[in-house]
N, C-alpha and C positions, 0 to 999 in steps of 0.2 A: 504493500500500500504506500503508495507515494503522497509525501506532504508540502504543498506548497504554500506562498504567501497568503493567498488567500484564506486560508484557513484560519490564519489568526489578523484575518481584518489589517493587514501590512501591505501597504501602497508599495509596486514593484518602483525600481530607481528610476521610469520614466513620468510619474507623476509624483505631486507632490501634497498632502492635506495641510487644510486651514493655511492657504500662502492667497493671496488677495491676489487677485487677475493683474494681467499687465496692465499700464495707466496709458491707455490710449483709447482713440476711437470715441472720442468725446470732444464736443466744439468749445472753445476755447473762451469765443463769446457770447453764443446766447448761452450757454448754462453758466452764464455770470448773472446774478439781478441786481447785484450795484451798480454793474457796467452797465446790465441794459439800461436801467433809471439815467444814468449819468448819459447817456446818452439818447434817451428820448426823442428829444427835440430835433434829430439831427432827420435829412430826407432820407424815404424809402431807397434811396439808388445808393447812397453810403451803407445804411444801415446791411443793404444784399451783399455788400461788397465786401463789411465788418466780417458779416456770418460767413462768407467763403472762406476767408482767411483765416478765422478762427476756425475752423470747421479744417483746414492743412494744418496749422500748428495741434491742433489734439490729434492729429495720424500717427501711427507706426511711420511711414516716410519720415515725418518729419526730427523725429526722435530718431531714429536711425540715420538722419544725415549729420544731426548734432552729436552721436554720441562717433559717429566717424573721424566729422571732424577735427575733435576735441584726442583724439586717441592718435590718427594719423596726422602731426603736427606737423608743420611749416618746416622747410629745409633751407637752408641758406649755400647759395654753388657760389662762389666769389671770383672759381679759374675753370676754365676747361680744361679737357687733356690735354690740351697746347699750352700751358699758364699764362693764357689771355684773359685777361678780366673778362668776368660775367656778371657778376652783380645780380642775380638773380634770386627771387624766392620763391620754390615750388612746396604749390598747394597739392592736398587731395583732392579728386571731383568733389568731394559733397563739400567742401567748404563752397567751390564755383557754382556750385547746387543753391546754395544757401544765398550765395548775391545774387543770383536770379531772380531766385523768388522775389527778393527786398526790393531789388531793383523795377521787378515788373510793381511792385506796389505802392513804386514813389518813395519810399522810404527815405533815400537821401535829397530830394529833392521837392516834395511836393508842395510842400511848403512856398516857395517859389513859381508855380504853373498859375494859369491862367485863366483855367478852368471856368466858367459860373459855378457849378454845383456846389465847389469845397469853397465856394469865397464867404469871408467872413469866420470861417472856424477851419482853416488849413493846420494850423498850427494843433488846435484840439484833433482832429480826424488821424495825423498822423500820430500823433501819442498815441490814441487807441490800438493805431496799429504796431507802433512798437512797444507796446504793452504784451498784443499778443504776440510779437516776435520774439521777445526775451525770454518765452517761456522755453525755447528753441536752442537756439546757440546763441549768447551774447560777444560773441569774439567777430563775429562776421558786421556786426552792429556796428564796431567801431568808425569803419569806409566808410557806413553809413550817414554816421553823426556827423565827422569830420566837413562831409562833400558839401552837407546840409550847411553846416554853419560856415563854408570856407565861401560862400555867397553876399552873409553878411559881410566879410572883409573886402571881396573884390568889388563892393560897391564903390570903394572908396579909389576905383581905379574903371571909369564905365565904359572907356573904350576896349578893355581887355576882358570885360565882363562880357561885353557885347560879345566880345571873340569867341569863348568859351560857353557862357550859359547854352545854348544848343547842347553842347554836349554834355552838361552838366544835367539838363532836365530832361535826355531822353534816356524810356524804360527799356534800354536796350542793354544788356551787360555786357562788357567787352574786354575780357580777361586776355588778350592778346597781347604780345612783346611789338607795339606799333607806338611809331610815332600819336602822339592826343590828337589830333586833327585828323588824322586819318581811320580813328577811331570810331564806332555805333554807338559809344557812349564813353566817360569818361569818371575817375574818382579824384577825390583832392583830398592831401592828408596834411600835417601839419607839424612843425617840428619846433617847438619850444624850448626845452629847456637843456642846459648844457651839465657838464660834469659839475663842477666848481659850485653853479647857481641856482638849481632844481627851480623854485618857486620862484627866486628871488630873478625875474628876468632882463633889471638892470644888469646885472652881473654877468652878463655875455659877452662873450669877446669874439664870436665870431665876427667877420671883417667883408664889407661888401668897398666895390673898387667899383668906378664908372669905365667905361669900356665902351667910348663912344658911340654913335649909333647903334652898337648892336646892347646896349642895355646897362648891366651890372654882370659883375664878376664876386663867387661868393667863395669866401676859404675860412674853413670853422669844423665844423664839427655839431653834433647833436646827440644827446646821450638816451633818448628814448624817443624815436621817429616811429609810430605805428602803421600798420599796413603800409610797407614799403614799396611793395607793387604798385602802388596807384601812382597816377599817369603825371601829378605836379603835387607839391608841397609850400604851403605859406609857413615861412621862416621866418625871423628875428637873426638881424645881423647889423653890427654899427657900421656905416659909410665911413669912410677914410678920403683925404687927398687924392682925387686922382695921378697928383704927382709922385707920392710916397709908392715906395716898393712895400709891397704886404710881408712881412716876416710872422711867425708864432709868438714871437718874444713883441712886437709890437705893441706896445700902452695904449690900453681905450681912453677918448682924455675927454671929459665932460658929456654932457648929449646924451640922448636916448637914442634907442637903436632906432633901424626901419625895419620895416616889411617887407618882404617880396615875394614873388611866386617863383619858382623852381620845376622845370619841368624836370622828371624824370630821363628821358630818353629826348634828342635833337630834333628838327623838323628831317634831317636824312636818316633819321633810326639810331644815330649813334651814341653811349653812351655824354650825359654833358656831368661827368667828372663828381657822382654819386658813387664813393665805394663804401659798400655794409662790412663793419668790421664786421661783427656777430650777431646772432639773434639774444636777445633776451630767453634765460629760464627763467619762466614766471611762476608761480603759485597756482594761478590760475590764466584766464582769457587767454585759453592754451591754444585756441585756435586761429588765432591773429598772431603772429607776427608782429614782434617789436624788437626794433633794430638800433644797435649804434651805426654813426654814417660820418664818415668826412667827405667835405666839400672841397672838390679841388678843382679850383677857377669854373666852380659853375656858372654857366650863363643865368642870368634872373632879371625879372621885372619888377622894378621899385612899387610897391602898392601904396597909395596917398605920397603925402608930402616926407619928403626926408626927417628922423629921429621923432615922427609922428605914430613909430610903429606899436606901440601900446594901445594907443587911441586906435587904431585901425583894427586890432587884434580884438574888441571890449565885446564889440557883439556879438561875435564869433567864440567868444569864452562863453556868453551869456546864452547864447543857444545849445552850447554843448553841454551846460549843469545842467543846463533842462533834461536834455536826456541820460544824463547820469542820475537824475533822479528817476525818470519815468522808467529807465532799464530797471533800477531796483525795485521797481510796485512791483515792474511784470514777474521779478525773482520772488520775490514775497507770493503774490499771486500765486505761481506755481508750485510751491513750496508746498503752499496751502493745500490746494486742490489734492493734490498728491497724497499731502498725511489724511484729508478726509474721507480719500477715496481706499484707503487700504484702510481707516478705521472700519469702515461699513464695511466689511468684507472679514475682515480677520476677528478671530472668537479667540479671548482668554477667561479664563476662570468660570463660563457657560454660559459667559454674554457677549455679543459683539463690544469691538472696542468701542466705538461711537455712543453706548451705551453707559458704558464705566462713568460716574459719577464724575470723575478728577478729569477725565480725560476729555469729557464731553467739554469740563470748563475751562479747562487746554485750549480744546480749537475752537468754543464760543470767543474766546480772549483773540486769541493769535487772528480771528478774525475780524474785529474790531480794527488793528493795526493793519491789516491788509485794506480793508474798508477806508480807514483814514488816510492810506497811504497812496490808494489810486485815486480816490476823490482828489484827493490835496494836489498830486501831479498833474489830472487831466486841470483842474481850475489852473495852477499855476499856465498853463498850453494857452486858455482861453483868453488869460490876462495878456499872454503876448497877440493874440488876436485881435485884442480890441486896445492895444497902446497908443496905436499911432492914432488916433480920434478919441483916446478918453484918459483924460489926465489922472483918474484916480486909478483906472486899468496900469496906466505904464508906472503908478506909483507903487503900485502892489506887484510888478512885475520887478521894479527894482528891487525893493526891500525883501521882498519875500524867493526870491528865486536864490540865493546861498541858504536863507534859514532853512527851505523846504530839501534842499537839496544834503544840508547835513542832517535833519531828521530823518528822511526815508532810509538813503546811503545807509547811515549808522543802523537803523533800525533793523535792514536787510539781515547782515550774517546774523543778528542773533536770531531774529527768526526763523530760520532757514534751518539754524542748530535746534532747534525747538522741535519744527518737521520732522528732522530727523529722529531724534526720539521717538517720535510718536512709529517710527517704524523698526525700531531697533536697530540690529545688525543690518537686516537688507535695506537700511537708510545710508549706512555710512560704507558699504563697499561700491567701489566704483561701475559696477556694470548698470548700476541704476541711476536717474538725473539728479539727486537730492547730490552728491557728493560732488559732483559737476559744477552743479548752481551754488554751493556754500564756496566752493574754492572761487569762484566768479563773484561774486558779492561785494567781498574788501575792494576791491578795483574803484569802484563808484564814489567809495569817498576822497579816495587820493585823487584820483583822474580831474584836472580842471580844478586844483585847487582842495587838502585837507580839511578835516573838522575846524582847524584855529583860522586856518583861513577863511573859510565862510564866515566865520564867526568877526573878523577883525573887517571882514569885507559890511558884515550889518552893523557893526558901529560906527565906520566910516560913513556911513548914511543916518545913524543918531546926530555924529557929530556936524556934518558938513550940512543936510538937509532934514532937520527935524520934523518939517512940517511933513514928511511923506508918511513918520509914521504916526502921526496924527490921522492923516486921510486913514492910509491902512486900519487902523485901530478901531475908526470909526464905520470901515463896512463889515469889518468882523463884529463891532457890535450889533448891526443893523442883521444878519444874517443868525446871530446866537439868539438875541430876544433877551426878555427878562434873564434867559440863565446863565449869560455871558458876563451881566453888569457887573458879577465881581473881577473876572477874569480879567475882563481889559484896563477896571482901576488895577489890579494888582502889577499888570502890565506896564502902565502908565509909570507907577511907582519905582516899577523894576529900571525902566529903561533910564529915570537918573542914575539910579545905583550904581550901571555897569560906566556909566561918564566918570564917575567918581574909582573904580575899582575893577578894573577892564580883566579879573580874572575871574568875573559872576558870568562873563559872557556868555560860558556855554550854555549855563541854564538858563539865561533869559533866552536865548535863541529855540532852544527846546520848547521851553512853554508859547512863545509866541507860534511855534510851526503845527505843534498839538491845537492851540486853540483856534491856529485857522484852518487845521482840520476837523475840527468838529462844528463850525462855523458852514465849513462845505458841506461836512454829512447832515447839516440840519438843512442847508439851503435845497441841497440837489438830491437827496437819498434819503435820507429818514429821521425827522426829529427825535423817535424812541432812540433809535441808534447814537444820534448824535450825544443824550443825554446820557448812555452808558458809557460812550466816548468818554465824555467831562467825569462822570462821577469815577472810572475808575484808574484815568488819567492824569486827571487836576486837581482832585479835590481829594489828594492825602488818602485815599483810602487802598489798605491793601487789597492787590490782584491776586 
């Protein structure tokens, strides 16, 4: 008599009991009701266009081209088997996969087109969608952001805008080794900060040389250049003499840098004197490429007026927190999704876990934060929608785009660590996305500026422009109702304190980015929501 597994009720080794299904095959947006709320208002022809997209990022495709990605990383060739410079960085497909898709959905551009439909909430529509992108791969996002914000600089330069934007705003992706012009479409990356100066971007020494008609001449260096592939980069370098011979040892002497643009490759194909020492090993945003790069006698285009290159840089920082913030809702969001969906599904001690008393108030909580943190980012989108005709829009765009931007960021890993609990071990081994998107997380608050720097950036606007956050204060009261009036006195009070003692900052920034998110969960989603926001938020009471 022969015994096998089955007799004693023992799962053979190709199935497995009580393990939660894979987390796909679910749309991304409409099984959201904060999202749909938040986005109500918007026309039937976005909203079909939302639910497509959301409806690729909850696939199997789409999880399988991120977890490719992310796994087959970036290679950096510098020589051929001839030892000719190459300079080259090879992707996997599914990373080209993944700009595709972004590409076909405006991602780095939309913002910009001309559309009727998206006018008036461009800026909101694409949040949404990089909401649902990040749930995906955040390393392919970066081109993304970059292209987006490198628009706002080249304004300050419209003949060359003119040149370019076509290829900037078509959904064509064109991963080819071509000249930009000869391109279906093109990306723009951006190279700030140097060895020596990280934040501090007076402190460059790279060196731009006029080189008559044909432009500027650029020799320097950049110690974290992202997506190197793409077809130009707006850099930061100080002008010199064009009589002076440029040496390394050369002294930068007073002046702010400029600006320029930097193609990649010549208008004949040929290298214009971009060599990648190495790639970054990163922690995470394993799937991007980040590179050291010297510049040697690069040809470039001055963008704005000469040692203006700050000023020309502002809006272009200012549109890329945004998306460092709105990548981290979508990380939070996914996070989320993911530990709810294996709660419902997996049974300990005779009850599902979603069930468990503690657990259920785990992910009522951890929900809350997800709720306040996509509300808070789409408003912040909207605010830049309606700045340029509404002066309290662009005042709550100024003040509030670092506060918002170090709340969610910061917010991100720990919640993402939280998820993973909720799933144990198969949270924190990497074949699943929970391990993926917590290594992905930290990036958001360094990128574009740290926690102290947002923070010195909102006091710089107490001190120089107080009345903005007066306006501000006063549409967060108009939005909270009665249950705000403590919150914005206490606010008021707070904001002398940090003039006085600029090491309260971070907490007054927190509480200000908390209580204009629950200002938006009352305005646009749900005043019960908003009200468990405040009480277990603001008002001292243990979560």
């Amino acid at each position: 008599m022969s015994v096998s597994a089955e007799d004693f009720n023992i799962p053979n080794g190709d199935e497995s009991l009580n393990q939660s299904p894979f987390f796909a095959g679910h749309n991304g947006f409409s099984n959201d009701p904060v999202l749909l709320r938040l986005c109500k208002n918007l026309p039937d022809e976005i909203i079909n266009s939302l639910e497509g997209l959301g409806k690729w990022t909850g696939s199997s495709e789409a999880n399988e081209l991120a977890r490719l990605a992310n796994t087959q990383i970036p290679k950096l060739k510098t020589h051929n088997a001839k030892g000719n410079r190459l300079d080259v960085v090879e992707f996997h497909p599914a990373w080209h996969a993944l700009m595709e898709k972004s590409v076909s959905f405006g991602l780095h551009c939309s913002v910009w087109d001309d559309d009727e439909m998206e006018k008036g909430h461009r800026n909101f529509v694409r949040a949404v969608r990089y909401i649902l992108m990040a749930a995906t791969d955040c390393g392919h996002l970066c081109p993304m952001t970059m292209t987006n914000a490198s628009v706002g600089a080249l304004k300050a330069a419209p003949d060359l805008l003119a040149q370019w934007l076509p290829k900037i705003t078509s959904r064509q992706y064109d991963g080819s080794q071509k000249p930009a012009m000869e391109k279906a479409g093109v990306q723009i990356g951006m190279g700030m900060t140097e060895k020596q100066g990280g934040t501090d971007l007076r402190a460059n020494i790279s060196k731009a040389k006029e080189d008559g008609n044909r432009g500027w001449r650029i020799n320097g260096h950049k110690w974290f250049m992202s997506a190197p592939m793409n077809d130009a980069f707006l850099i930061l370098a100080h002008g010199v003499d064009k009589s002076q011979e440029i040496t390394d040892d050369m002294a930068i002497t007073g002046g702010q840098p400029s600006c320029f643009l930097v193609p990649r490759l010549l208008p004949d194909g040929s290298k214009n004197g971009l060599n990648f020492i190495r790639l970054k090993d990163k922690l995470g945003n394993r799937s991007n490429a980040s590179s050291e790069v010297e510049f040697n006698n690069s040809l470039a285009t001055i963008i704005g007026k000469p040692g203006k290159g700050l000023r020309v840089i502002l809006e272009m920082v200012t549109l890329t927190r945004l998306d460092c913030a709105t990548a981290s809702a979508g990380l939070m969001r996914a996070a989320l999704a993911e530990a709810v969906f294996h709660c419902r599904h997996r049974e300990v001690f005779g009850k599902k876990l979603i069930d468990q008393p503690i657990m259920s108030r785990v992910l009522a909580d951890m929900s809350l934060d997800v709720a306040g943190a996509v509300a808070l980012a789409l408003r912040l989108a909207s605010s830049f929608d309606q700045a340029p005709s509404n002066e309290a829009e662009a005042a709550y765009a100024r003040l509030m785009t670092p506060a918002i931007k170090y709340w969610i960021c910061k917010s991100a890993p720990i919640l993402i660590g939280e998820a993973m609990e909720c799933l144990g071990g198969n949270g924190y081994v990497e074949e699943g996305n929970l391990a993926r998107q917590y290594r992905e997380a930290p990036v958001n608050s360094i990128w574009e500026g740290s926690g102290n720097v947002m923070c010195l950036d909102v006091l710089r606007v107490l001190k120089k422009t107080p009345k903005i956050l007066e306006t501000v204060l006063d549409m967060l009261a108009t939005d909270l109702g009665d249950a705000g009036a403590q919150l914005i006195a206490q606010l008021r009070y707070d904001a002398t304190e940090i003039i006085r003692d600029e090491g309260l900052a971070r907490i007054f920034v927190e509480k200000l980015a908390l209580s204009a998110a629950a200002a938006e969960l009352s305005r646009s989603v749900d005043h019960g929501l908003a009200e468990a926001f405040i009480a277990t938020r603001l008002e001292g009471k243990w979560r």
